[in-house]
C-alpha atoms as an extended CHARMM CRD file, in Angstrom:
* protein
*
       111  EXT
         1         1  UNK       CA              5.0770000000        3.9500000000      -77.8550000000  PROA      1               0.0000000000
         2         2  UNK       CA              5.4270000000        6.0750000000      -74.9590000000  PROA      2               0.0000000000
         3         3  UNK       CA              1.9910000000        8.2630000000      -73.7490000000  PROA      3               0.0000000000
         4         4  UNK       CA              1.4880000000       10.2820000000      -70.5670000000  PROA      4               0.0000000000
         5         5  UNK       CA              4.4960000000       10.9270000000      -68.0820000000  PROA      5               0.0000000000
         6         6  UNK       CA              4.0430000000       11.0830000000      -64.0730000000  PROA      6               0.0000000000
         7         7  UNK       CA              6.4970000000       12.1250000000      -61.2430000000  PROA      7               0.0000000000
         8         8  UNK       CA              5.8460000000       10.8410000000      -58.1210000000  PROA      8               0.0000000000
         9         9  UNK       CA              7.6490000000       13.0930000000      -55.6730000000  PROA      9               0.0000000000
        10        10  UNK       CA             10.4060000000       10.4490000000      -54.7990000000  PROA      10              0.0000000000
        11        11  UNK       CA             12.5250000000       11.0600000000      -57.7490000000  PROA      11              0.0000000000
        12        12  UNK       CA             10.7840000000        9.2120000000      -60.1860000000  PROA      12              0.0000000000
        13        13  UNK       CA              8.7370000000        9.4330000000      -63.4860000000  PROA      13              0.0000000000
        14        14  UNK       CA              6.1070000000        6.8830000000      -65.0640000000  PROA      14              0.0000000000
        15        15  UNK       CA              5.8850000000        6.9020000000      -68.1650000000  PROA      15              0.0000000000
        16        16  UNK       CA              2.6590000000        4.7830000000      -70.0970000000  PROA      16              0.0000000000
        17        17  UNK       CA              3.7440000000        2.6160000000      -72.8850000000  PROA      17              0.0000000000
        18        18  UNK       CA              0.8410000000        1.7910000000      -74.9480000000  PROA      18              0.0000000000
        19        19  UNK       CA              2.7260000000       -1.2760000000      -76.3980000000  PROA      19              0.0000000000
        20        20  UNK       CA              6.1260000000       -1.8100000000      -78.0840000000  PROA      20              0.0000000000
        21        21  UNK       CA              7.1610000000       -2.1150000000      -81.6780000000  PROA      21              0.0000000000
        22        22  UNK       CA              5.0220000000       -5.0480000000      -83.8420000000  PROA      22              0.0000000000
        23        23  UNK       CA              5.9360000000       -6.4330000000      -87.0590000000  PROA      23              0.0000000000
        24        24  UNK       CA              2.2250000000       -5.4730000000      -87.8030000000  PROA      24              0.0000000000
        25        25  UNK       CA              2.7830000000       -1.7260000000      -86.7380000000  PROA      25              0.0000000000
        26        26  UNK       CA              5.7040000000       -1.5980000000      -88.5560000000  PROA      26              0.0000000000
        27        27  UNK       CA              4.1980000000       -2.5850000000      -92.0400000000  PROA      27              0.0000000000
        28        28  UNK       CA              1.5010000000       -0.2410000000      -91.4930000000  PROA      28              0.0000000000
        29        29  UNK       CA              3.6740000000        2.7890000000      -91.0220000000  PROA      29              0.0000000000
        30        30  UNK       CA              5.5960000000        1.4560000000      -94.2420000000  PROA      30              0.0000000000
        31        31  UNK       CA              2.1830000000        1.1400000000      -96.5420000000  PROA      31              0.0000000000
        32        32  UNK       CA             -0.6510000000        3.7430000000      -96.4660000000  PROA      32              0.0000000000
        33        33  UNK       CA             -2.3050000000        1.0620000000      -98.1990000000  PROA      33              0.0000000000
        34        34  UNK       CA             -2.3290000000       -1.2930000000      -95.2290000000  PROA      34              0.0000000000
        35        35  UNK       CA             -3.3480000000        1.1550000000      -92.8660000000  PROA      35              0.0000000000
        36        36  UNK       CA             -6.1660000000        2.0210000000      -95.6010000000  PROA      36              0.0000000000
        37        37  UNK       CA             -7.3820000000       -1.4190000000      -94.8980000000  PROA      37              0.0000000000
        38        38  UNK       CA             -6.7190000000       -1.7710000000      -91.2240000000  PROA      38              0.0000000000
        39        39  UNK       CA             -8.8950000000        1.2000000000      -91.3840000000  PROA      39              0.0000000000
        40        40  UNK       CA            -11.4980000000       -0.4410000000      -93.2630000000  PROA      40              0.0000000000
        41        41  UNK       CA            -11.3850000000       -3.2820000000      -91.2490000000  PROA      41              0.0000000000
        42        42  UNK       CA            -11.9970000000       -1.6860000000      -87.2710000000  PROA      42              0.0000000000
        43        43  UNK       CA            -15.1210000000        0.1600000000      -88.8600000000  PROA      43              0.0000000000
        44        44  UNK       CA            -17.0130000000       -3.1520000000      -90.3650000000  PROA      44              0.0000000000
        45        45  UNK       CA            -15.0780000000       -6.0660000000      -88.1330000000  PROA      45              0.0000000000
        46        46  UNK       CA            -13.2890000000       -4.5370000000      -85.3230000000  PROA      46              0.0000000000
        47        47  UNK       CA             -9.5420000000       -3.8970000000      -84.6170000000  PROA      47              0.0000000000
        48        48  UNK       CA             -7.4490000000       -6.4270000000      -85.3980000000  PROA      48              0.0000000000
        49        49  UNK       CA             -4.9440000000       -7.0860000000      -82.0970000000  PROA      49              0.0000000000
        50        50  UNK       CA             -1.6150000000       -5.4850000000      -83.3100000000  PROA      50              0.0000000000
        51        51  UNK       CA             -0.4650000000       -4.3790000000      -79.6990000000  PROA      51              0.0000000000
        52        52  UNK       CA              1.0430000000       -6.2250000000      -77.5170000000  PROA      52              0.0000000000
        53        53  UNK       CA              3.9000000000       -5.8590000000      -73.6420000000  PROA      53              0.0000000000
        54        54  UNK       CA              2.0010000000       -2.6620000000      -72.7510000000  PROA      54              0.0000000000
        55        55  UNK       CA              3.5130000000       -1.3180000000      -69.4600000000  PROA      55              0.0000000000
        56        56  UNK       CA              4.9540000000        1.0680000000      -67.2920000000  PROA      56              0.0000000000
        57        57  UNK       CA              8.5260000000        2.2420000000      -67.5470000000  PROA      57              0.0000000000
        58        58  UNK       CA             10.2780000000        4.4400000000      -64.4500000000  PROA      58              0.0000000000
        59        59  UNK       CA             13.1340000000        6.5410000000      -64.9630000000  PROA      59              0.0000000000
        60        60  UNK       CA             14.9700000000        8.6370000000      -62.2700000000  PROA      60              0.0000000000
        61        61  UNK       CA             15.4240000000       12.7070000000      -62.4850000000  PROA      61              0.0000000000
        62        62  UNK       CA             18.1610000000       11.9500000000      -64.5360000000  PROA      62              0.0000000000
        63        63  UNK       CA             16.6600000000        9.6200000000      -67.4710000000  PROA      63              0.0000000000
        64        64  UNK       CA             18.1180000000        6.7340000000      -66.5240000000  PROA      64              0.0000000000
        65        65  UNK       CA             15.6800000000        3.5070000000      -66.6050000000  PROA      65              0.0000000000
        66        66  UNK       CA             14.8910000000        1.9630000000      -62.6050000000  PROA      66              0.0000000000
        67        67  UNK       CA             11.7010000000       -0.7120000000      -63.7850000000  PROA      67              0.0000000000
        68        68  UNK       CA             10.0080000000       -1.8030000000      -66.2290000000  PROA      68              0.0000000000
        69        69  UNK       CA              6.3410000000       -3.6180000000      -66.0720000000  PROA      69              0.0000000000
        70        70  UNK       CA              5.0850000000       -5.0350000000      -68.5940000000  PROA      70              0.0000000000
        71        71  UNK       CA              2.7020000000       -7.9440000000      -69.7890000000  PROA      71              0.0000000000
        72        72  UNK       CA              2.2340000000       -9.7070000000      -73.6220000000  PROA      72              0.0000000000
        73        73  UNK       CA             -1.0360000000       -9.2060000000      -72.9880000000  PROA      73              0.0000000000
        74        74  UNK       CA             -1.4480000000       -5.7510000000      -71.5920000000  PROA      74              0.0000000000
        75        75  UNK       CA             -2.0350000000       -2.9710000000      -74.3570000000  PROA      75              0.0000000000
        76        76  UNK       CA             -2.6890000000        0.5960000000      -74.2980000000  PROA      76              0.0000000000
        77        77  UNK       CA             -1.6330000000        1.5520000000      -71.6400000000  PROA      77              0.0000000000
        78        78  UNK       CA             -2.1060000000        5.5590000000      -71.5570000000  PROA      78              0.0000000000
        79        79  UNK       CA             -1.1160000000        5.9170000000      -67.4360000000  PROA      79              0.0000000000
        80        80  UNK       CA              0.6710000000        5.0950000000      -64.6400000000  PROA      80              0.0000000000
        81        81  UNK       CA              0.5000000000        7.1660000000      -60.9750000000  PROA      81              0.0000000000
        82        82  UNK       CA              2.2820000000        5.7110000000      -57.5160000000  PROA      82              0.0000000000
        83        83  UNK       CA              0.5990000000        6.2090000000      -54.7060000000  PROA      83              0.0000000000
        84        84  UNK       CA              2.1680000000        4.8710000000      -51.2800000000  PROA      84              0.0000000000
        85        85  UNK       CA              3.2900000000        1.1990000000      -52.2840000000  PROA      85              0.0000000000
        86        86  UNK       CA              1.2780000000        1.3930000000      -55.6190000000  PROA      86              0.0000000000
        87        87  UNK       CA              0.6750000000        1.9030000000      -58.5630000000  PROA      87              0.0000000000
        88        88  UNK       CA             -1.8440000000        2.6700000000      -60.4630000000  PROA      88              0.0000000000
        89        89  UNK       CA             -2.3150000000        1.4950000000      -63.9310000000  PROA      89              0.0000000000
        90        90  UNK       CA             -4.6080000000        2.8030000000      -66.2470000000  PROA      90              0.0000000000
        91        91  UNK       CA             -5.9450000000        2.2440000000      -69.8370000000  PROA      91              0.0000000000
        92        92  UNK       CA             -8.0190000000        4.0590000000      -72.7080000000  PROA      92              0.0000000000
        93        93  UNK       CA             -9.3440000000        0.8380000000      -74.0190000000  PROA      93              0.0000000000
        94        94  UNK       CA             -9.8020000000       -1.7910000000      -70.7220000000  PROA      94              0.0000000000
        95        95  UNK       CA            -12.6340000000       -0.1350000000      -68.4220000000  PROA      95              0.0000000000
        96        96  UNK       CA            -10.7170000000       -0.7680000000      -65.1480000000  PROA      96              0.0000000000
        97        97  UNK       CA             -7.6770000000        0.2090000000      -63.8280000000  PROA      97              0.0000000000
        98        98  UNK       CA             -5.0580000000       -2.2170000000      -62.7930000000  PROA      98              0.0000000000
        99        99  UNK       CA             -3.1790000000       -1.2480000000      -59.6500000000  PROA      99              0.0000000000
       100       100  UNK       CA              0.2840000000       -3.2910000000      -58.6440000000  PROA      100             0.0000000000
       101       101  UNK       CA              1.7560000000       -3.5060000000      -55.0670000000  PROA      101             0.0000000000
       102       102  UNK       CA              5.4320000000       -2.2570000000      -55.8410000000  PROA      102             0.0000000000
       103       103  UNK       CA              6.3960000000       -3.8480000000      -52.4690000000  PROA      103             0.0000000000
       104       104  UNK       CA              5.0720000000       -7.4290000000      -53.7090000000  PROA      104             0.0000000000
       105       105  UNK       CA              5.9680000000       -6.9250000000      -57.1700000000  PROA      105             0.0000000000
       106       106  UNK       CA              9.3440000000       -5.1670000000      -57.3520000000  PROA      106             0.0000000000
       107       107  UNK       CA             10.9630000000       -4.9910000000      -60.8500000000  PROA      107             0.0000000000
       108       108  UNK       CA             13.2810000000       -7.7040000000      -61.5630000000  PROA      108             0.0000000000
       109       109  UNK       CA             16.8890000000       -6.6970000000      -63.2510000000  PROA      109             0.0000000000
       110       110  UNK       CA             17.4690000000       -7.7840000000      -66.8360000000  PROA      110             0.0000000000
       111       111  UNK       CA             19.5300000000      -11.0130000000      -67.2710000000  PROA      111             0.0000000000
């Protein structure tokens, strides 16, 4: 679930991904009844943990993917903004903001 989208002035765009496809979102947005009772459920309990591989995903001017980042255990991710050798990770839920060194940490390709 993609949210806000950055360019960084070197060609690149961040995009936020506030986490990717669960079996739990995907019966909700099959049953209004289940979302009826997840609703229920974050007012009187709290929000049960359906999101999960939040991250950061750059693309180039022309769409095509350059990195992902992403963690199981990140979620919600609404932000991402590179500064220098960094970037800057933020979130609408977590009150801090992560921030990665892109020099330390460069993106791996997909085997």
């Amino acid at each position: 679930m993609p949210d806000n989208i950055r360019y960084d002035g070197d060609g690149q765009y961040w995009i936020g991904l506030s986490t990717s496809r669960t079996l739990q979102w995907d019966i909700a947005f099959r049953y209004p009844f289940i979302r009826k009772i997840l609703l229920i459920m974050e007012k009187y309990i709290g929000r049960p943990p359906m999101e999960k591989n939040g991250g950061v995903l750059a693309i180039d001017l022309a769409g095509n993917p350059i990195a992902h980042y992403y963690d199981p255990g990140l979620a919600l991710v609404t932000s991402a903004m590179k500064i220098g050798n960094h970037l800057y990770i933020g979130s609408f839920c977590y009150p801090y903001i992560l921030r990665l060194n892109l020099k330390q940490y460069p993106a791996q390709a997909a085997t």
